[in-house]
C-alpha positions in Angstrom: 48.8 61.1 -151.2 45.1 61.9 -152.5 43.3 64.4 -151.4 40.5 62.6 -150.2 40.0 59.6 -147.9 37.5 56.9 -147.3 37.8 55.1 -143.8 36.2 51.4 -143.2 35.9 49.7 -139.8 36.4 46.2 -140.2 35.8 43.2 -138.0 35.0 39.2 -140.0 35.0 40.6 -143.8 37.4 38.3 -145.3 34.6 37.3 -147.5 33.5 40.7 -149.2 36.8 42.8 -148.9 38.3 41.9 -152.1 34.7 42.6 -153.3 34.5 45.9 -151.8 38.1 47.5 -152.5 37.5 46.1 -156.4 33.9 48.4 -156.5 35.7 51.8 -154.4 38.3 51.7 -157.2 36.1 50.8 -160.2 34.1 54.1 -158.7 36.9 56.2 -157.9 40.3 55.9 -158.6 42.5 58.8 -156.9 41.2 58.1 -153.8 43.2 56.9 -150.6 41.4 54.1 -148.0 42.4 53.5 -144.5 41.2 50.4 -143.3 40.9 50.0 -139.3 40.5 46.3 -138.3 39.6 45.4 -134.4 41.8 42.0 -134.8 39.6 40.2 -137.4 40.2 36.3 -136.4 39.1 35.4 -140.1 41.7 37.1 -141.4 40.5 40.0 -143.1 44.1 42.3 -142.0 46.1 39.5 -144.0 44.1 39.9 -147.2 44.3 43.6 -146.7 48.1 43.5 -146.7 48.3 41.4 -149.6 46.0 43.4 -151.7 48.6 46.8 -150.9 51.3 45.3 -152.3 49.4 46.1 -155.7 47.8 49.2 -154.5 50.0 51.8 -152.5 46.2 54.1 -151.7 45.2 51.4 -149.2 46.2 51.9 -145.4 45.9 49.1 -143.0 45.5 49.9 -139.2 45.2 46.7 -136.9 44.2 47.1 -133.7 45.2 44.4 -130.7 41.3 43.9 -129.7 38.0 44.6 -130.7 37.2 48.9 -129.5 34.3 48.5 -132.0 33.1 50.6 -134.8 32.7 53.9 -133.5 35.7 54.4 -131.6 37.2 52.7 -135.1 35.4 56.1 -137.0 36.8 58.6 -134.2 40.6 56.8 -134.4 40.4 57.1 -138.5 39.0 60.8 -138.7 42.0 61.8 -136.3 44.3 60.0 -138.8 42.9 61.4 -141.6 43.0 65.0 -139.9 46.3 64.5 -138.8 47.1 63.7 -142.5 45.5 67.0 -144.0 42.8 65.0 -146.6 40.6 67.8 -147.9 37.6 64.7 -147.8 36.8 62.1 -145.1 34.2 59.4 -146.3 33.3 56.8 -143.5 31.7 53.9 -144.5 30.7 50.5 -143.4 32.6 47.2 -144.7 29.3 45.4 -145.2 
């Protein structure tokens, strides 16, 4: 495990994910990413899981409905507390 965490919300970002998880890790390498998805209908968990086959530093949380972003943040700083990162980076999926 890294020592340092960034935690996206997501909700309909099938078409930018692959996007986004290709810039974090051009940026920053060592660096562990928890991904909480409220139930994305467009499928955004299932390209999620098919991208961590590749890469063991992405985490996938799916949630049964949509709690919405902020209660996504709270949920994913508990995690990442619970886990002992030294660094918690939230960020938006967009």
């Amino acid at each position: 495990m890294n020592k340092n965490l960034i935690i996206i919300p997501t909700y309909n970002e099938a078409l930018n994910i692959k996007n986004l998880i290709i810039k974090i890790f051009k940026f920053q390498k060592k660096i562990d990413v928890l991904f909480i998805d409220d139930n994305s209908p467009d499928g955004t968990s299932n390209i999620i899981k098919n991208i961590q086959i590749k890469k063991k530093n992405i985490f996938l949380i799916k949630r049964k409905k949509k709690l919405g972003i902020g209660s996504a943040h709270k949920f994913g700083l508990k995690w990442g507390f619970k886990k002992k990162y030294r660094r918690i980076i939230t960020m938006d999926a967009d």
